[in-house]
C-alpha positions as CSV (number, residue, x, y, z in Angstrom):
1,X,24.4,-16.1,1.0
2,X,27.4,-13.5,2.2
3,X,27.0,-9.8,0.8
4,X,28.4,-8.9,-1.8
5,X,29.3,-4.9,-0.8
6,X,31.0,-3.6,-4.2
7,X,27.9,-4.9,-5.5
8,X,25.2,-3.5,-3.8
9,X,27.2,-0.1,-3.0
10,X,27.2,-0.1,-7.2
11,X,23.7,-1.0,-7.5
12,X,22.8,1.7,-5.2
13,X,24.8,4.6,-6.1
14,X,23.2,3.9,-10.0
15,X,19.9,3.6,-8.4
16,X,20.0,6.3,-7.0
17,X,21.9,8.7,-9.8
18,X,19.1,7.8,-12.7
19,X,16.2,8.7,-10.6
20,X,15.0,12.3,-10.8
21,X,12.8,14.3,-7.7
22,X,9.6,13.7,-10.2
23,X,10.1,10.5,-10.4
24,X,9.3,9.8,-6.3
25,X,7.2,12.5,-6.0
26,X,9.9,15.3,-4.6
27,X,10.3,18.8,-6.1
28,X,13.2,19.4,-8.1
29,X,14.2,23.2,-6.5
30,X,16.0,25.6,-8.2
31,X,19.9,24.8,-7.1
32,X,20.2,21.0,-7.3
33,X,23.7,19.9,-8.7
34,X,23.3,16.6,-8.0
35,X,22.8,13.9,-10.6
36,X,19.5,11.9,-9.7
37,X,18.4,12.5,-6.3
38,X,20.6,13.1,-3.0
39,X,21.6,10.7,-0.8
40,X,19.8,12.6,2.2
41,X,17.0,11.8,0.1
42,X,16.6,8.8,-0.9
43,X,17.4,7.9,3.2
44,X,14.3,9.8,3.6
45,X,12.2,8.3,1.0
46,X,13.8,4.7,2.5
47,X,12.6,5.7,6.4
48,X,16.1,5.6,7.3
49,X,19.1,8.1,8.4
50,X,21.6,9.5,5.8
51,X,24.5,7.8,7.8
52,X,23.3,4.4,7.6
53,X,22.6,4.6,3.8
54,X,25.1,6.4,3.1
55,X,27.4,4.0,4.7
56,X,25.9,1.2,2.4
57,X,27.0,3.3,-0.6
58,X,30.3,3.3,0.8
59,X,30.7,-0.6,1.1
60,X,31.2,0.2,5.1
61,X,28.7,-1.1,7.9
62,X,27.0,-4.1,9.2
63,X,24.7,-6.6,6.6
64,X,21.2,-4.7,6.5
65,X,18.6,-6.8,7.4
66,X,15.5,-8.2,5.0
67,X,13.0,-5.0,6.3
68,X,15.9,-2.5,5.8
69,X,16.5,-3.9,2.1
70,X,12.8,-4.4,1.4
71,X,12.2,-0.6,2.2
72,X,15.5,0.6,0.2
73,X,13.9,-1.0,-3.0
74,X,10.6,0.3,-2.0
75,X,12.0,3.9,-1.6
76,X,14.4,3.4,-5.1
77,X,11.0,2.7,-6.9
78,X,12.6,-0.8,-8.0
79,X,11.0,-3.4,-10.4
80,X,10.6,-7.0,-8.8
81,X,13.8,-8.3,-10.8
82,X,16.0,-5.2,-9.3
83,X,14.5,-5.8,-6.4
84,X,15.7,-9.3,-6.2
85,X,18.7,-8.0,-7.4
86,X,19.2,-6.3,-4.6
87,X,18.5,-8.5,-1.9
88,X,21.0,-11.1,-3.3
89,X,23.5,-8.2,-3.2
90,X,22.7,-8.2,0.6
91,X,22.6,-11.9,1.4
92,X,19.4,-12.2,1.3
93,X,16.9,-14.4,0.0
94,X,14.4,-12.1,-2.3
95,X,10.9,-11.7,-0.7
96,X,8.1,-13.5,-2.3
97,X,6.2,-12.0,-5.0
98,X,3.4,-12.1,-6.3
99,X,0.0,-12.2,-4.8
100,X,1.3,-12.0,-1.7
101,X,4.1,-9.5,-1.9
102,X,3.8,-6.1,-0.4
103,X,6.6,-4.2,-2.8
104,X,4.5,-1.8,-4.8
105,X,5.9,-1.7,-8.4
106,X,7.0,1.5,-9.6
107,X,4.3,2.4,-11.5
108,X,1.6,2.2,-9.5
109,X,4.1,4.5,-7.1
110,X,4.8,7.4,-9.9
111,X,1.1,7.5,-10.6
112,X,0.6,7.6,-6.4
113,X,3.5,10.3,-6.0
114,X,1.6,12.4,-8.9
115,X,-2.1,12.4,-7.1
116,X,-0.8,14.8,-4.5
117,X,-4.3,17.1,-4.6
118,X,-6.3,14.0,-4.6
119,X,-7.6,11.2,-2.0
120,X,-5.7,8.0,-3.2
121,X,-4.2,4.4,-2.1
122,X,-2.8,1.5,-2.7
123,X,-4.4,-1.5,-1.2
124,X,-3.8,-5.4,-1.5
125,X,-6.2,-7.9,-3.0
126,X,-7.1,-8.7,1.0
127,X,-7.9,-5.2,1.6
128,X,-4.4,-4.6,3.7
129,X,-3.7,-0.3,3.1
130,X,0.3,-0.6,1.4
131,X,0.2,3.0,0.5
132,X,-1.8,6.7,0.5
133,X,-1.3,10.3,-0.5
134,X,-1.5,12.9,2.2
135,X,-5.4,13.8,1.6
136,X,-6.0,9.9,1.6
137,X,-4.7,9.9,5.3
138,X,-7.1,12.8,5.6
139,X,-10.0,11.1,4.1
140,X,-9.5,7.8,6.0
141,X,-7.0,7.9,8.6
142,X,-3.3,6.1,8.2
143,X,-4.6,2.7,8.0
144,X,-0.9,1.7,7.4
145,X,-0.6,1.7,11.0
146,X,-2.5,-1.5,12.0
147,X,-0.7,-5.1,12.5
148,X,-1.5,-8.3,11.8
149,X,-4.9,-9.3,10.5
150,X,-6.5,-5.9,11.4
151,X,-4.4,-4.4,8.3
152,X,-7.4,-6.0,6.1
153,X,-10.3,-3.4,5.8
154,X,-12.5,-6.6,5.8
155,X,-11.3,-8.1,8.9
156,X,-11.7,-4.9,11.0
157,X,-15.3,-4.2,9.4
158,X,-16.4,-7.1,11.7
159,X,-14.1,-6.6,14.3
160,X,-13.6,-3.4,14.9
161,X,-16.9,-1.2,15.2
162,X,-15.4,2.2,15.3
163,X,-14.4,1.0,11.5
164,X,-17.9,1.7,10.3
165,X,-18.3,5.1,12.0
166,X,-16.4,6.6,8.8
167,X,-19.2,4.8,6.5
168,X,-22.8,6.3,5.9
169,X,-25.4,3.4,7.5
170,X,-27.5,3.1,4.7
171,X,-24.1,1.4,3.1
172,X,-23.1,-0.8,6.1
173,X,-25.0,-4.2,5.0
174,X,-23.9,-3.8,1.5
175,X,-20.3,-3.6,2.4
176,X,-20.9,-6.5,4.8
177,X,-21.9,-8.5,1.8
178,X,-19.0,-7.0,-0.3
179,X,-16.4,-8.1,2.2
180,X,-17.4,-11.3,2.5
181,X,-18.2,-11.8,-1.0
182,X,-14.6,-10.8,-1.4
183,X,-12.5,-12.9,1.0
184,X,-14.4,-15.9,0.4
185,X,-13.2,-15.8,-3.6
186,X,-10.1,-15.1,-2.9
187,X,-9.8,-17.8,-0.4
188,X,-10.8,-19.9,-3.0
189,X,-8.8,-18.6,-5.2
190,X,-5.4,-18.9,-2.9
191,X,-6.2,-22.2,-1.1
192,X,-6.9,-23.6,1.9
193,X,-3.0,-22.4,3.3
194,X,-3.5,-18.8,2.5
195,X,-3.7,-15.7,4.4
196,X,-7.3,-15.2,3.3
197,X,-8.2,-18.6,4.2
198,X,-6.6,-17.5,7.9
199,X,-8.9,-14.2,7.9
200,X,-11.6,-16.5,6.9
201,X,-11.0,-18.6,9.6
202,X,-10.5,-16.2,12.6
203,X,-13.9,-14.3,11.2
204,X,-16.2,-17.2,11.8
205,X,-15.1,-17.6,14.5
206,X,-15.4,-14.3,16.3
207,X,-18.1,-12.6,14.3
208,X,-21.5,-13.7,14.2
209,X,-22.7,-11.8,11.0
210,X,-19.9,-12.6,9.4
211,X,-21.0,-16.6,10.1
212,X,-24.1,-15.5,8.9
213,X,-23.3,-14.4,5.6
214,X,-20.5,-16.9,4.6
215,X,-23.1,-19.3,5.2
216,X,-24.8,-18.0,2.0
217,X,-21.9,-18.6,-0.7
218,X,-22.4,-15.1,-2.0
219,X,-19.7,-14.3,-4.6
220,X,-19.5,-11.5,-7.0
221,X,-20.8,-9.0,-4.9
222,X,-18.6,-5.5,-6.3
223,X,-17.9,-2.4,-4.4
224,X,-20.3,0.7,-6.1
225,X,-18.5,3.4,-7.8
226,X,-20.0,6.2,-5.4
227,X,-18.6,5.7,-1.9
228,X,-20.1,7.5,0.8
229,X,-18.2,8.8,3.9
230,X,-19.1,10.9,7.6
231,X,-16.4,12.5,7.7
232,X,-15.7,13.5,11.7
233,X,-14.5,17.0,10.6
234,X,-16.1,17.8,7.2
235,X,-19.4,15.7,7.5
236,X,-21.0,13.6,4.6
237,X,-18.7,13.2,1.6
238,X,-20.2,11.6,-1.7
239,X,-17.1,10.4,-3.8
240,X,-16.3,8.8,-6.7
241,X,-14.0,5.8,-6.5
242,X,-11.6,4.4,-9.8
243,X,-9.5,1.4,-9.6
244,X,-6.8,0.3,-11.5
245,X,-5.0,-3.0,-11.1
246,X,-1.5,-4.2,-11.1
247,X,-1.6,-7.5,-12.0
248,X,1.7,-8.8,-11.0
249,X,1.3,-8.2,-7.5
250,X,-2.7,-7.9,-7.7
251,X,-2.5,-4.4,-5.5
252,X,-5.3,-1.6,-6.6
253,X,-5.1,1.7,-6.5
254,X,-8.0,3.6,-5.9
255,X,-8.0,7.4,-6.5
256,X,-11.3,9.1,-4.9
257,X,-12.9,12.2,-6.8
258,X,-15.3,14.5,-7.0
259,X,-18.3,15.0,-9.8
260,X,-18.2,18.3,-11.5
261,X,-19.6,21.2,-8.9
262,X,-20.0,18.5,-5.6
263,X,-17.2,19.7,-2.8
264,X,-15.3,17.0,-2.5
265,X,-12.5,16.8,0.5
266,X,-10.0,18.8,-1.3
267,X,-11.1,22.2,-0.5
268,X,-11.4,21.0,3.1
269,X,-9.0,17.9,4.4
């Protein structure tokens, strides 16, 4: 496929003028001129400099690669169908979707962007951290930042141990249950080729408790709706955890509070 730069310079410059600050989470100010948001802007919000985007805009530059156009429709807040709109515009082959795409839909983002005094992220069906809000980072650490199989929660429960230092004890064998519960139904559920199936795989093969407990077919074993933390800095946190699904792409987004007159972390993190 060769890129089509009217196109996609047309696509983008639309994009971009029909999106306002509050949708993605920015603050309008009290001078803005602009119509939608700026291109300095949505450079940021795509993890890239003004120059190159702006160049794109301008039908100038070399073909952006797959990550570069996977983290401009990201950043624009696109569905899946403009977002496969958009990588045809650049050549490209659109990235998979479904269960296991990565591109957040835009609504599970404007509800993110709007949680800013709140714990929150967005997390795949396997566990693997997409997006958090600022006090989520604080709460958890950026568990973004991990590669490969170690994005999953579940993977690096057995794998890593300084994963459970964040968790109070009492919890730890529940949670051991709950992962494996978890990856085993949805390597069911994805087959014998998927990721999970992988995960699966590489846990029996390095952890011995996790051996242990896939031997006993547990399914259906659900996360509790009070999560309980040790938080290095602020100590033992008692939280309530809500999740809501996107179907489409199967990603959760949990949002952590407080119950009525129990700190939480927001006075603190």
């Amino acid at each position: 496929m060769e890129i089509d730069r009217a196109g996609l310079a047309a696509f983008l410059r639309r994009r971009r003028e029909v999106l306002q600050p509050e949708d993605v989470g920015l603050p309008r100010g009290q001078r803005r001129r602009t119509n939608g948001l700026r291109r300095e802007e949505v450079a940021a919000l795509c993890h890239m400099s003004t120059d190159y985007y702006a160049r794109l805009e301008r039908e100038r530059g070399p073909q952006p690669s797959e990550q570069m156009i996977a983290s401009i429709a990201q950043g624009l807040h696109l569905s899946l169908d403009e977002r496969d709109h958009l990588f045809r515009l650049a050549g490209h082959n659109p990235s998979v979707r479904g269960t296991a795409g990565e591109h957040v839909g835009p609504g599970l983002l404007r509800i993110l962007d709007r949680l800013a005094d709140t714990p929150a992220e967005i997390v795949t069906e396997l566990g693997e951290i997409l997006r958090q809000t600022p006090l989520g980072v604080a709460l958890t650490g950026d568990t973004t930042r991990f590669t490969g199989p170690e994005r999953s929660i579940g993977y690096r429960w057995f794998t890593l141990p300084a994963t459970r230092a964040l968790y109070a004890p009492q919890d730890h064998d529940p949670l051991s249950r709950m992962f494996t519960s978890g990856l085993r139904q949805v390597a069911t559920l994805r087959g014998p080729d998927s990721r999970a199936a992988h995960y699966a795989d590489l846990l029996l093969e390095h952890s011995e408790e996790f051996r242990r407990l896939w031997a006993t077919h547990e399914v259906g074993v659900r996360p509790g709706q009070v999560k309980r933390f040790l938080h290095p800095e602020v100590g033992p946190l008692e939280l309530n955890c809500q999740y809501f699904l996107d179907p489409g792409q199967s990603h959760h987004l949990l949002v952590y509070t407080a119950s009525p007159g129990i700190h939480g972390p927001t006075p603190y993190l």
